[in-house]
N, C-alpha and C positions, 0 to 999 in steps of 0.2 A: 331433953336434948334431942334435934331432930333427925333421924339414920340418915347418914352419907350417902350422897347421891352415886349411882353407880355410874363409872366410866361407859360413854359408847364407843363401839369398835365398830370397823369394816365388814359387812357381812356379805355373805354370797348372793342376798336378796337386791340388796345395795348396788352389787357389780351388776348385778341382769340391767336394774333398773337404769344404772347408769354407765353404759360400759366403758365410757372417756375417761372415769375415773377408773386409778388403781394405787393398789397399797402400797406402803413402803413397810422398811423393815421395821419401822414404827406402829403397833398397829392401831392405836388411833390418830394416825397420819395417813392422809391420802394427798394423791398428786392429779390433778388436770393435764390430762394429756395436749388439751385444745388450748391452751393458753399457757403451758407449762410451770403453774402454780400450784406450791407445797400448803397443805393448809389443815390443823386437827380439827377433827370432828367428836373430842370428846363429851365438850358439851351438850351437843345438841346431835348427833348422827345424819340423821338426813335431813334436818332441818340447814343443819349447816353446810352441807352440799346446796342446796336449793340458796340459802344465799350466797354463796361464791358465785353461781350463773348468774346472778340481780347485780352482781358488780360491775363497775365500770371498765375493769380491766380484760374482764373474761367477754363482755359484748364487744370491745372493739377488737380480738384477735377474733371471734368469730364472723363480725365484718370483712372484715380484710381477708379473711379465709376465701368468704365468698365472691367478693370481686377479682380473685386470681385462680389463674387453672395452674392446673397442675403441671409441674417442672417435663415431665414425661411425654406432652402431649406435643410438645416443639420437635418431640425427635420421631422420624421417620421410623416407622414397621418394617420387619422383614418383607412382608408380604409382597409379593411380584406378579400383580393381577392382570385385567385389562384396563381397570382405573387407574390403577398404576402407571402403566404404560401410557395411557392417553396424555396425561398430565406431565410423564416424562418427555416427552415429546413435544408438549407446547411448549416449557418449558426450555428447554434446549432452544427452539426454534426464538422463541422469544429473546431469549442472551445473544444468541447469532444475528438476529433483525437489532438489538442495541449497536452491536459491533460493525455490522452494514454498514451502517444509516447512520453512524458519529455520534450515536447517544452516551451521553453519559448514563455510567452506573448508576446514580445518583438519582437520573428519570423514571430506573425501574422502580425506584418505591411507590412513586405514584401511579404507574401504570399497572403494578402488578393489585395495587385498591380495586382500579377502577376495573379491572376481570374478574377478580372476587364479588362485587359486588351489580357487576351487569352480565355476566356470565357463566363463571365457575366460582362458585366458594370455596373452592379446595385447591385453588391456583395460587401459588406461594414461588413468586421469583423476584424480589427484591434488588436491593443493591451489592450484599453481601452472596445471595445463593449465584446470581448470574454471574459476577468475578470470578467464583467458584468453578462454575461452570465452562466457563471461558479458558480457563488457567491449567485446571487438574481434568477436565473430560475434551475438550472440544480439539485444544491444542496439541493434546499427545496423540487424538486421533489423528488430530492432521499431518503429523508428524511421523505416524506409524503408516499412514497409506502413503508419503515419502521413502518411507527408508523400502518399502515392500517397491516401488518404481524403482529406485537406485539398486535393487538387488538384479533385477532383473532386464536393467540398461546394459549395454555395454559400451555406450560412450556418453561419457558428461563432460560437460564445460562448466565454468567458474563466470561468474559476476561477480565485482565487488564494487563496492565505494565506500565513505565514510561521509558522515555527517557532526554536526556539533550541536547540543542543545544545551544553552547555557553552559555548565562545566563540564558536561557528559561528553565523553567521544564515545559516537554510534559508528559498529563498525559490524557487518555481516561475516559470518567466519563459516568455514565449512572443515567439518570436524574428519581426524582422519579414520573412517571406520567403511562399512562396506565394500574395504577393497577401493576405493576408488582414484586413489591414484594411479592404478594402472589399468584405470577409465579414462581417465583424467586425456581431451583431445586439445582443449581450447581456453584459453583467458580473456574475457573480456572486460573492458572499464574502461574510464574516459582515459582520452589521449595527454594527459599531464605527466610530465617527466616523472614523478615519483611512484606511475605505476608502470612506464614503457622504457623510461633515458630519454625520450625525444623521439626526434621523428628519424633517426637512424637507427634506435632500439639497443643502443649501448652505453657503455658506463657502468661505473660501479656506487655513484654516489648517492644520494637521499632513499629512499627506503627501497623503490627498484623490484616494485613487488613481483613482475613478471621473469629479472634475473633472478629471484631466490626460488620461484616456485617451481623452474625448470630445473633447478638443481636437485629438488626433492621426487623428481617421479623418473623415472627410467624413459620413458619417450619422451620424443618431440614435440614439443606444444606448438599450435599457432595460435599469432597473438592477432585481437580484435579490438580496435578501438573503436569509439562511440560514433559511429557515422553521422548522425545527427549533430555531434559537435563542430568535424569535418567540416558540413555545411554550410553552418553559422561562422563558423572559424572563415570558410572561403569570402563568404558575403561580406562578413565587418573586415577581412583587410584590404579587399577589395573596395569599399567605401572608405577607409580611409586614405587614399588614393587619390580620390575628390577633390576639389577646390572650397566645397561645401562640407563639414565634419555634421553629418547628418546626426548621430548622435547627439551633440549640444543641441541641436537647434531643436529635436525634439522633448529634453527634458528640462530646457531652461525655458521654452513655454510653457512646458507641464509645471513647474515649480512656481512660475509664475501668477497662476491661477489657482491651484491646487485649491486651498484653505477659503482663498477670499472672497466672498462673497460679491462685492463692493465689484470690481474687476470682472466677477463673472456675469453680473447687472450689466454692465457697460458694453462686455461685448455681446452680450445679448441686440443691445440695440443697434449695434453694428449690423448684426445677421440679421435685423427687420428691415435694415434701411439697403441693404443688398443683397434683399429677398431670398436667404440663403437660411435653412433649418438652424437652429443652431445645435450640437452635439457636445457632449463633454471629451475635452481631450485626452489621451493616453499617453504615458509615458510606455520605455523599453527598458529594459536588460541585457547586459552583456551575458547572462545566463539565462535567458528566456529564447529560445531560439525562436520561438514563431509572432513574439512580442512587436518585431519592427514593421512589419508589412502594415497592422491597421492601425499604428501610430499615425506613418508617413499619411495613408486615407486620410483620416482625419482632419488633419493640416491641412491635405489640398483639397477638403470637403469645403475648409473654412478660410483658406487663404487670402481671397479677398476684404472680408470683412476682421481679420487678424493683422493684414498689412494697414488699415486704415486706423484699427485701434492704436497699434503700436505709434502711427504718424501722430495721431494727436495727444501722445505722452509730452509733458515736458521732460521728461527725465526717462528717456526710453532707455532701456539695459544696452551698452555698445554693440558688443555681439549681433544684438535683433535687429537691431540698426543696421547694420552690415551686411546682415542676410537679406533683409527688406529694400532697401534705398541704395548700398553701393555695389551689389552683385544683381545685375537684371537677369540672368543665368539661374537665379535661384531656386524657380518654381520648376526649372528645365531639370535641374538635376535633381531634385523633387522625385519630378515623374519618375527619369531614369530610374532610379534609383528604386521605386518602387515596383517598376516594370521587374528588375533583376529580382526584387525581393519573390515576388508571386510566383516567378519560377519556381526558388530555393522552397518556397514555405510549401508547396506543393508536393513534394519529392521526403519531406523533413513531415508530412503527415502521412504518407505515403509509407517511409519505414518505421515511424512510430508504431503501427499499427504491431498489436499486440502476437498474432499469430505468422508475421513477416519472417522470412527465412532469408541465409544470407546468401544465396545466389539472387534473392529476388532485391538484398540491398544491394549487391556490385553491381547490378543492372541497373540501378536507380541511380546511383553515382555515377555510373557512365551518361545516363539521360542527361541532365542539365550540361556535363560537358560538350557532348554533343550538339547541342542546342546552342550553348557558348562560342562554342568553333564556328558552329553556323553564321552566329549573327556578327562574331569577327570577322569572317571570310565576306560579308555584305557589306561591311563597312557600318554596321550597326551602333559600333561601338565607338565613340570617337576619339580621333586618330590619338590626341592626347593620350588617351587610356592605355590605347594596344602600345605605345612608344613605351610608355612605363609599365606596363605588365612583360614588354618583352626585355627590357634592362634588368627587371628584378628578376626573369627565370637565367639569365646568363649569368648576373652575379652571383646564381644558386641559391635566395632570398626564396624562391616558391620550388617547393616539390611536385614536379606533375605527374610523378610515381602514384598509381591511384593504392589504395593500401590494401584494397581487393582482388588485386590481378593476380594476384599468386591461387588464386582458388578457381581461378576459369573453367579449371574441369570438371567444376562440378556445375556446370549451364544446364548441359540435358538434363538433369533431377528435375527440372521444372514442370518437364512435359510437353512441354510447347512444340517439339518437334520428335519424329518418328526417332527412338533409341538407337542405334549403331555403336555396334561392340567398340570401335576405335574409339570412340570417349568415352565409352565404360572404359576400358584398358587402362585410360591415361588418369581415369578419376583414382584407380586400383593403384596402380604406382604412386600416388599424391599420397595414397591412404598408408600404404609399407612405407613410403620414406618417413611421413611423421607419426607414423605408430607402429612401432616394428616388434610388438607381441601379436597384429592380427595374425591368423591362420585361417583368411579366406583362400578357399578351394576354387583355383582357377579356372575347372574344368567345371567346375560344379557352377562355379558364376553365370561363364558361357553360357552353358545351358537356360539359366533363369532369364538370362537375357532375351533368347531368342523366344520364353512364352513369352514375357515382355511385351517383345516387337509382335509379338499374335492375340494379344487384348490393346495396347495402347496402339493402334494403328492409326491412319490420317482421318478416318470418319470419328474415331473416337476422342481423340484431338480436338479436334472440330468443334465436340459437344462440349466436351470441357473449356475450351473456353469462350462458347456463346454462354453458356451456364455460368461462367466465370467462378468454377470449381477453384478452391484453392489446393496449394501443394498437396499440405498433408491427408487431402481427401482423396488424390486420386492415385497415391499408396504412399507406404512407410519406407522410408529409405533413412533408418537411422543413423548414419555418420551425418550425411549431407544438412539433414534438417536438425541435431545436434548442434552443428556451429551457431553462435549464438550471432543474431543479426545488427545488435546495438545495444546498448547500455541503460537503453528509455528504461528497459520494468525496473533497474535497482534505481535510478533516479526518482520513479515513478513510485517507488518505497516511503522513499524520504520525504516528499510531497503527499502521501497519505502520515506519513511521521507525524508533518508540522499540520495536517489538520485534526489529529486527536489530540496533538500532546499542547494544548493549549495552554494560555499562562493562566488561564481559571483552573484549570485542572492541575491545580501543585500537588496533591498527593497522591499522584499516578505516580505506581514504581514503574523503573524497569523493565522487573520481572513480569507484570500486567498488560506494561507495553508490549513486550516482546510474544506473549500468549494472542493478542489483540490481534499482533501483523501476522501471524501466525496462520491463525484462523480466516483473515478476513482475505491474506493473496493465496493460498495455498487451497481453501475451499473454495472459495471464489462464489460464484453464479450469483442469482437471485434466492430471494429467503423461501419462493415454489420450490427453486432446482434443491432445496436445502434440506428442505422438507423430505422430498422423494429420496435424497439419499441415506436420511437416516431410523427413517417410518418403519424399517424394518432390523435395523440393527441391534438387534436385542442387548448384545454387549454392552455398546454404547450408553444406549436408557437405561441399563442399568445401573451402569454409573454415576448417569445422574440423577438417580429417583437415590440411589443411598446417599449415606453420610459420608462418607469414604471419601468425599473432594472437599471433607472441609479439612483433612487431615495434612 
């Protein structure tokens, strides 16, 4: 009979040799720590360790092993170096040059390859870290050097409007903190009943945002409407006064051609055979305010060869017919019409302008009137027109109340001429009747006044406007340049809205959006100025080198 083989166990020679393996409470049972397989080794001791690695099971976890890193290596070090920091910094700059420049998140994936692999290998800004960036460091920045201006204002004005995207009502709100309602000088937004009552500023009906919010601050507000609407508003009721309703005529050619190919052939060979370029036409908008001036161009670029087109339609649209062959006037008030426009559009770029203050709008509204009076008083305007412009101001149909004149005292802020106490005086009483918490020092004023008049003298004057220095460059005069001058930047919002918030871009929240407009009016500049401002903010790149903004 032959002696029983003796069991093998796990030995300490065993472990050295293979330290992946360890025992169980079995002790001839061991475990693979690399593959997580239980397997005895009584039979054979190390022979049968050695074939567990020859298995199939135990080579493919240790493949796998090797083509993945380690879970640890995605997540950022404490460490806060200069490498650190360089990479914070581009970083940052990069998510700010996305949100510029209208890129989608979605482009950083590939651009953040294409720096890894022609520049930096350690440059990691994606789709996901830039959101990030954007949302939880960029936005609260911009919002924290807000709330530090607003501490230190002592007068703010209000923008609003609203907009609609698909189901969403977008609506800007200004929260009550900083004390700032009894900052609070001025309301501005477009001239629509449901944010003024109309053009007498009363009533109590549809939402009347300007009567609820004087009810909520203890002063006197004054109310601003969008001067640039003003404008447009003057000009289209004014053309529609016409005999000509210049609006159709411009976009039932525009609608005409639009799409068709076939039609836009045809007049092509019209503009070869009356040696005339030919251009694509433009339509307008009743919301575009500078949209109508190179419509009407246009037309009477191609008026010739469009009157000829139309003649050899059999089936010309009535209308065109009408304007072309039974009003011989038609090209007349054409011109007209466009002559008035060039005025308006001139004056409507003029206070668009982003750094525009509002004594330099009421002056710009009084311009075209001026000019208007003129070419009345010439007989410019034919007599038809003045007959019915002056029936609709008797019957009260036009307001010639300009909605400016109530702030005339405040002209000399501009600079333009030598200071004289007696309009500072009258600006001071404009300022206690509609803010009756100031406690400026009258005597104390005076006196500023008169170093004033001993730097801004006529030689100084002079310079500033060959130099054509604007306001706030040649000083600070906080209340005055406070009033808000028009409504363009919150319009001007919404018109950056609808170019991020695309219909490709359906899984943009919000909350992303609202980080987005954040960052991109609020910081503003170019991605240099962007650079410079935060190359040294330690805090900041802090922020975004850690983990902390994916929280």
């Amino acid at each position: 009979m032959p002696p029983a083989r003796r069991n093998c166990k796990f030995t300490k020679k065993l472990s050295q040799e293979f330290p992946f393996i360890k025992s169980t409470k079995f002790g001839d049972e061991v475990t693979c720590t690399k593959c997580q397989s239980t397997f005895s080794i009584t039979s054979g001791g190390r022979r049968d360790i050695t074939r567990h690695l020859a298995c199939e099971k135990h080579k493919k976890h240790i493949n796998a092993a090797a083509s993945s890193s380690v879970l640890t290596n995605y997540y950022r070090n404490d460490i806060y170096g200069t490498c650190e920091k360089k990479l914070a910094i581009s970083e940052a700059l990069f998510a700010y040059h996305a949100v510029a420049h209208n890129h989608s998140f979605r482009s950083m994936d590939c651009t953040s390859k294409i720096i890894q692999k022609r520049f930096e290998n350690k440059f990691s800004c994606a789709r996901t870290k830039s959101e990030a960036i954007i949302k939880r460091v960029l936005a609260p920045f911009a919002f924290d050097a807000l709330t530090q201006e607003l501490e230190t204002s002592h007068f703010v004005s209000i923008f609003s409007d609203a907009s609609d995207h698909k189901d969403i009502k977008l609506f800007p709100t200004l929260l009550d903190k900083n004390n700032l309602k009894n900052k609070l000088v001025a309301y501005c937004a477009d001239n629509a009943n449901t944010n003024f009552g109309g053009v007498s500023k009363k009533g109590n009906k549809n939402v009347l945002v300007f009567n609820k919010l004087k009810q909520n601050v203890p002063q006197k507000l004054i109310d601003i409407g969008c001067a640039a609407h003003i404008i447009h508003n003057t000009l289209q009721t004014a053309a529609d006064l016409l005999p000509v309703d210049v609006d159709s005529v411009i976009n039932k050619k525009y609608s005409h051609f639009y799409i068709f190919t076939v039609r836009i052939e045809s007049l092509k060979t019209f503009c070869e055979e009356a040696e005339t370029d030919y251009h694509k036409l433009l339509s307008t908008s009743k919301t575009r305010w500078l949209s109508l001036r190179p419509a009407i161009e246009r037309i009477l670029q191609l008026y010739a060869p469009l009157k000829s087109y139309f003649l050899s339609l059999e089936k010309c649209p009535a209308y065109l017919s009408t304007f072309f062959f039974s009003n011989n006037a038609s090209e007349i008030w054409l011109k007209f019409v466009h002559c008035q426009a060039s005025l308006f559009s001139s004056t409507i770029k003029m206070i668009e302008n982003y750094k525009c203050t509002v004594t330099e709008v009421a002056k710009a509204i009084n311009n075209p009137i001026s000019k208007l009076e003129a070419r009345l008083d010439q007989t410019f305007i034919p007599l038809i027109i003045r007959t019915d412009l002056t029936k609709l101001t008797e019957e009260g149909e036009i307001n010639k109340e300009c909605q400016f004149s109530d702030i005339g005292c405040l002209e000399w802020t501009d600079l333009n001429q030598c200071v004289e106490w007696e309009n500072v005086q009258k600006t001071l009483e404009f300022i206690s009747e509609h803010f009756t918490a100031n406690d400026i020092d009258e005597s104390a004023l005076f006196d500023e006044v008169t170093l004033i008049k001993n730097y801004a003298t006529e030689q100084k004057i002079k310079e500033w406007q060959e130099m054509k220095t604007p306001i706030d460059l040649r000083w600070l005069l906080e209340f005055a340049l406070c009033l808000p001058a028009t409504n363009a930047p919150t319009e001007r919002v919404f018109s950056i809205i609808n170019n991020v918030w695309t219909p490709e871009k359906s899984q943009l929240t919000v909350e992303t959006l609202k980080a987005m407009i954040v960052v991109r009016c609020n910081l503003g500049g170019s991605c240099e100025e962007f650079l410079l401002k935060i190359q040294d903010n330690s805090g900041l790149l802090k922020k975004v080198h850690s983990a902390e903004k994916y929280i």
